[in-house]
C-alpha positions as CSV (number, residue, x, y, z in Angstrom):
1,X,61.9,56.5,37.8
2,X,60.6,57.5,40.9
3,X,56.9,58.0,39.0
4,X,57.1,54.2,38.5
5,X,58.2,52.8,41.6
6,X,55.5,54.8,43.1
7,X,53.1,53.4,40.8
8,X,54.3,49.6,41.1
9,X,54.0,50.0,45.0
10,X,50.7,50.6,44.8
11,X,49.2,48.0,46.6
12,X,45.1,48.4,45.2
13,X,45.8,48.2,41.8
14,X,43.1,46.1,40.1
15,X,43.9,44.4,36.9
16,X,41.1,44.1,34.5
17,X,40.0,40.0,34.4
18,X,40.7,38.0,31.5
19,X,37.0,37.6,29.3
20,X,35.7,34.0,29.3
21,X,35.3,32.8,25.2
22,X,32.4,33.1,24.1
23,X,29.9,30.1,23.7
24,X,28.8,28.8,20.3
25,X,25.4,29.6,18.8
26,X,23.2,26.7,18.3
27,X,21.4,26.5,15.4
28,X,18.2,28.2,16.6
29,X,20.2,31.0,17.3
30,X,21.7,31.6,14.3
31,X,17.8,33.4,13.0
32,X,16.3,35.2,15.8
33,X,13.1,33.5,17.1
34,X,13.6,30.8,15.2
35,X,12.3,28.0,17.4
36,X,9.2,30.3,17.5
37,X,8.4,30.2,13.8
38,X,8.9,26.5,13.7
39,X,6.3,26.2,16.6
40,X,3.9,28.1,14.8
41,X,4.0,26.8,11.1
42,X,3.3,23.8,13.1
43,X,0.6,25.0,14.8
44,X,-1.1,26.5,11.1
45,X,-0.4,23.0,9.7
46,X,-2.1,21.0,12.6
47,X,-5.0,23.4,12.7
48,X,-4.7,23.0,8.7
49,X,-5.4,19.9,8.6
50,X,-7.6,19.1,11.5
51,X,-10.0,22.1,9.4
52,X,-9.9,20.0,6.3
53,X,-10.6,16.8,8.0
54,X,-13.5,18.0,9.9
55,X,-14.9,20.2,6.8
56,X,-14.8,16.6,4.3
57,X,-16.0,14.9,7.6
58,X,-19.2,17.0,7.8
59,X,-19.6,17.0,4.2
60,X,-19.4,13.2,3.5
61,X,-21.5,12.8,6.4
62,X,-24.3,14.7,4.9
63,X,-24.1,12.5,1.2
64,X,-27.2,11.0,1.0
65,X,-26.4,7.1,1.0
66,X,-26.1,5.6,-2.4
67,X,-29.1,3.1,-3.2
68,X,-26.9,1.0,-5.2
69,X,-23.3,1.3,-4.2
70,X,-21.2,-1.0,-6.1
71,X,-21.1,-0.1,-9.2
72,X,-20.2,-2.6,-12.0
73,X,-19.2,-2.9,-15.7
74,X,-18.4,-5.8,-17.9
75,X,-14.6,-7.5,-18.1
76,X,-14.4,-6.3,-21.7
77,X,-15.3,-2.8,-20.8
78,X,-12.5,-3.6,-17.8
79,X,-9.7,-4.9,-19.8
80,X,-9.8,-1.6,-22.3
81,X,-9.6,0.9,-19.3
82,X,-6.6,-1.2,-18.5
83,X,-5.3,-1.3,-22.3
84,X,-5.7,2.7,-21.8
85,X,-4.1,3.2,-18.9
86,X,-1.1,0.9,-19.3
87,X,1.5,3.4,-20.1
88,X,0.2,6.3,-17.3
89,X,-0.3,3.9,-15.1
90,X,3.1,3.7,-13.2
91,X,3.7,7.3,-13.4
92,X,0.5,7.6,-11.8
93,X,0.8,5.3,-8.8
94,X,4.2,5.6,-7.4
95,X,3.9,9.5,-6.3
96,X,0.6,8.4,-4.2
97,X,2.0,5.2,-2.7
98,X,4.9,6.6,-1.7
99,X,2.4,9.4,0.8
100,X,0.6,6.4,1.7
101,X,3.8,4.4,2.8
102,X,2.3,1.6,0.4
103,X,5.9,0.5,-0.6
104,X,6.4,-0.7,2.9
105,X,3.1,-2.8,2.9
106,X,3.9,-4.2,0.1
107,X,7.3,-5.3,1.4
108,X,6.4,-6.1,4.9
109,X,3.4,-8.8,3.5
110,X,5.5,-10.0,0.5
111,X,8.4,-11.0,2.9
112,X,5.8,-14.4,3.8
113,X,6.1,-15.4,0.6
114,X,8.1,-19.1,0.2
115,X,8.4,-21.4,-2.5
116,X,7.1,-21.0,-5.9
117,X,5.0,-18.2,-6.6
118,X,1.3,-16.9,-8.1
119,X,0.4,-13.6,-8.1
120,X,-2.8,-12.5,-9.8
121,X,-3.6,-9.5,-11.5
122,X,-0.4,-7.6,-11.4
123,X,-0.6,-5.1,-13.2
124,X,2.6,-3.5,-14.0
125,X,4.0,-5.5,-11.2
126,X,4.9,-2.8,-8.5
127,X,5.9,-6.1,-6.0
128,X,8.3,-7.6,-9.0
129,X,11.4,-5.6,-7.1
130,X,10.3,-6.4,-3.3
131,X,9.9,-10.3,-3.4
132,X,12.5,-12.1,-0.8
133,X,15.8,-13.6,-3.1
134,X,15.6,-16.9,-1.7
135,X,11.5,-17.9,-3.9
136,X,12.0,-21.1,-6.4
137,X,10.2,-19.3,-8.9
138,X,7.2,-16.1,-9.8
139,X,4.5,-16.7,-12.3
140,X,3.0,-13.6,-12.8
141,X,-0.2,-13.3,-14.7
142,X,-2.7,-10.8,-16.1
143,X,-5.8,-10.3,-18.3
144,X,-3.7,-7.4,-20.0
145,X,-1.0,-7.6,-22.4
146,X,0.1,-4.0,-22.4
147,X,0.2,-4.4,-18.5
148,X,2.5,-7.3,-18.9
149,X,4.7,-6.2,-21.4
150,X,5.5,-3.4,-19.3
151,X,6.2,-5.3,-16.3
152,X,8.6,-7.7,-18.4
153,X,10.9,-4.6,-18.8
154,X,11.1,-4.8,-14.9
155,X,14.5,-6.9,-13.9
156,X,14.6,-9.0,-10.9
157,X,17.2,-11.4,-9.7
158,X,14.0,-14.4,-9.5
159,X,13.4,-16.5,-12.1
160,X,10.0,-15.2,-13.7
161,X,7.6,-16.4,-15.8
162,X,4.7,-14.1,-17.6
163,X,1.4,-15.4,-18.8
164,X,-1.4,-13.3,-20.2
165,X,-4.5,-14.7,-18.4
166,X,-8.0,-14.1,-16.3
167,X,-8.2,-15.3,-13.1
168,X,-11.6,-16.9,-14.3
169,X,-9.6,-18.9,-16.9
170,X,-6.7,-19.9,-14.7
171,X,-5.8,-23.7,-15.5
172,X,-4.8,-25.8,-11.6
173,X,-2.3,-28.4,-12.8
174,X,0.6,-26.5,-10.8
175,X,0.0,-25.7,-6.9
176,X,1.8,-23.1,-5.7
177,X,3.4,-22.4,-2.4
178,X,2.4,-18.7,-2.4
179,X,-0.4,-17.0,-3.8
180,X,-0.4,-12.9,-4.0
181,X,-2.8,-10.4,-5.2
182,X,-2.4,-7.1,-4.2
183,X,-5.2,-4.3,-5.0
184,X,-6.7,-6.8,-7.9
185,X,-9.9,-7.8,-5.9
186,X,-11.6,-4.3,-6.8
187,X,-10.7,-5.2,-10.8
188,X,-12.6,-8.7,-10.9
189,X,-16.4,-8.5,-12.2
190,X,-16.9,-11.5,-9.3
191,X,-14.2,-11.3,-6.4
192,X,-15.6,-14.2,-4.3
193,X,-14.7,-16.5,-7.4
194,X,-11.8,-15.0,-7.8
195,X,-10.8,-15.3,-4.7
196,X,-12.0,-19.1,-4.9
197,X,-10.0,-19.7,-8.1
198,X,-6.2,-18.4,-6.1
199,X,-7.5,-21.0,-3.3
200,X,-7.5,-23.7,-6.1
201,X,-3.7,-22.9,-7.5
202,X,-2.7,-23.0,-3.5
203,X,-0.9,-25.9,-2.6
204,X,-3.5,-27.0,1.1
205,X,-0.1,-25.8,3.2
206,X,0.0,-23.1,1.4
207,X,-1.0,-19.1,2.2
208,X,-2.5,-16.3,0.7
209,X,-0.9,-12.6,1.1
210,X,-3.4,-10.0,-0.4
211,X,-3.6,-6.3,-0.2
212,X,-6.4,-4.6,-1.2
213,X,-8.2,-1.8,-0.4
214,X,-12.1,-1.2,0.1
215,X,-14.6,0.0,2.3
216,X,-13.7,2.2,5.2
217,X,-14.5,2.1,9.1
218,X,-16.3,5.4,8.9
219,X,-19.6,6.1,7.2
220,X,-18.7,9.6,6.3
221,X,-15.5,7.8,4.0
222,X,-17.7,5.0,2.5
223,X,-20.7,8.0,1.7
224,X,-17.9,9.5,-0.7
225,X,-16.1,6.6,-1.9
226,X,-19.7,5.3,-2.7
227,X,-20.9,9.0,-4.6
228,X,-17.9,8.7,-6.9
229,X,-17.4,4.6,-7.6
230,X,-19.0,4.8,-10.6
231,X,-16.7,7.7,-11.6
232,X,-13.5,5.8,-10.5
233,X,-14.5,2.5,-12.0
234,X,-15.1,4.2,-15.7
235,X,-11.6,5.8,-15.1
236,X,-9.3,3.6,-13.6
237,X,-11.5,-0.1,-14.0
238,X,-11.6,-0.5,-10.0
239,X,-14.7,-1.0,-7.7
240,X,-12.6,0.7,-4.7
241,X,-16.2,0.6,-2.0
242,X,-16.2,-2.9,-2.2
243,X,-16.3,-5.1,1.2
244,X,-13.2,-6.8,1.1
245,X,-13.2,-8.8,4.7
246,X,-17.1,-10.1,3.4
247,X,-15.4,-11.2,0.3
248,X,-12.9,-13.1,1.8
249,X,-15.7,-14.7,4.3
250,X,-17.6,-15.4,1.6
251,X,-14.6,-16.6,-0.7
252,X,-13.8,-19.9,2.4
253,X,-10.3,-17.9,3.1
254,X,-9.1,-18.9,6.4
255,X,-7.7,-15.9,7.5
256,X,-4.4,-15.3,9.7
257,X,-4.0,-12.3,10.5
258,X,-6.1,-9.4,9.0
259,X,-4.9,-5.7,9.4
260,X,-6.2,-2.4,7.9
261,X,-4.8,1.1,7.3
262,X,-6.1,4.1,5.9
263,X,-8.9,4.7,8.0
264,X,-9.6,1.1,7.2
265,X,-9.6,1.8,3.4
266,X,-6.1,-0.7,3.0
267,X,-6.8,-4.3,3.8
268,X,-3.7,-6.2,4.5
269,X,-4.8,-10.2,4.7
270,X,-2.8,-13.3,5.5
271,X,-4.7,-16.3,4.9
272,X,-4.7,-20.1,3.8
273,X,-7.0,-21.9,1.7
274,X,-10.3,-23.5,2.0
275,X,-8.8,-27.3,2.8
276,X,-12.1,-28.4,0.5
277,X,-10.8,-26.2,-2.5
278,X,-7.1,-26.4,-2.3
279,X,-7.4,-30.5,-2.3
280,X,-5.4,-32.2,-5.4
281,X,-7.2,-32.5,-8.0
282,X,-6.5,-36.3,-8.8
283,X,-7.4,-38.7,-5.0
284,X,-5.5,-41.6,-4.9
285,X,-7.9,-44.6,-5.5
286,X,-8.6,-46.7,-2.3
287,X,-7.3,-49.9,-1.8
């Protein structure tokens, strides 16, 4: 007793302090040096790529330019690479468009379309699922039947109308409100009367929404996509070197508003006819 009463009287006694909780790992914490390693796989794939775009640079830079750069085959020899490719041609395409963020060009230029509806050359018809609800109808047309049947599986909530046809052979008694081609300019054997042909289905309010893809803004880019046209043309059917914004200059378009992407590769156009080609066809008589 008196042991504790001594020891309770002490007067410096210290009490050990109560430890503060401890403070919750972040998640860089949880794997030392964490941050670190994320820095430098960062750094690798920077210095990755800027290596790989400098090496191609150098090397397309020292092709010797092609004399004759735009290659060119017949539309028979056209339509059966088509006819080939028609069932790999999906599979193909998506994996690369999605990289290239194409989906959203497609949907950002398709969203001008009004009223009743053209669209050349589509293919399969990747843009069947991104047209605005609110179009009176889409005619969609093609030089290839296996193209089309394929894109007839494709649902949309729009009424849609298919038609196996050439843009060459493509009759004017309906105008349309809209007018779309996107990436069929490199398939046509001539693009400027193509291109004059869409202006002649447009309704003279009317617009033109295109998306194509062509030469580049670098020389180095348009040395290799010249070197290997010919090879890409035999493969796939498409001239992809070819001078789109010429085209269209030559073609009357009155363009809108002209953007490109891709190192200038993607041409995205907005554009109304040639007044002189998208007249009616029938002029009132004069009184």
């Amino acid at each position: 007793m008196k042991f504790q009463r001594r020891w309770l009287a002490r007067p410096n006694i210290v009490y050990p302090k109560r430890r503060a909780p401890r403070a919750p790992l972040k998640k860089y914490d949880t794997l030392p040096y964490a941050r670190e390693m994320v820095m430098a796989a960062g750094a690798l794939l920077v210095g990755g790529v800027t290596f790989v775009f400098v090496t191609v640079t150098a090397w397309g830079s020292s092709l010797p330019a092609v004399e004759n750069p735009v290659a060119s085959c017949s539309c028979s020899e056209r339509l059966a690479v088509f006819e080939k490719n028609a069932s790999k041609y999906d599979a193909s395409r998506v994996q690369n468009e999605r990289l290239a963020l194409m989906p959203l060009l497609r949907w950002w230029l398709l969203r001008k379309a009004q009223g009743d509806v053209l669209e050349v050359a589509c293919g399969s018809c990747p843009n069947l699922g991104l047209y605005p609800s609110h179009l009176s109808s889409i005619t969609l047309t093609d030089a290839s039947p296996k193209m089309l049947a394929i894109a007839a599986q494709k649902t949309t909530k729009q009424p849609v109308t298919f038609r196996q046809i050439k843009v060459e052979d493509m009759p004017f008694e309906k105008k349309f409100d809209t007018v779309v081609d996107s990436f069929g300019l490199c398939s046509f054997e001539d693009p400027v009367s193509a291109l004059k042909n869409m202006q002649k289905s447009c309704k003279p309010n009317g617009k033109l929404l295109l998306l194509e893809h062509g030469r580049s803004h670098f020389t180095w880019l348009n040395n290799l996509l010249d070197t290997f046209a010919k090879k890409h043309l035999l493969n796939w059917g498409c001239n992809w070197n070819r001078d789109i914004a010429g085209i269209a200059k030559d073609a009357g378009l009155q363009i809108d508003t002209i953007s490109r992407y891709h190192f200038g590769t993607t041409y995205y156009l907005v554009a109304r006819p040639d007044p002189d080609l998208a007249a009616p066809l029938t002029k009132p008589d004069s009184d």
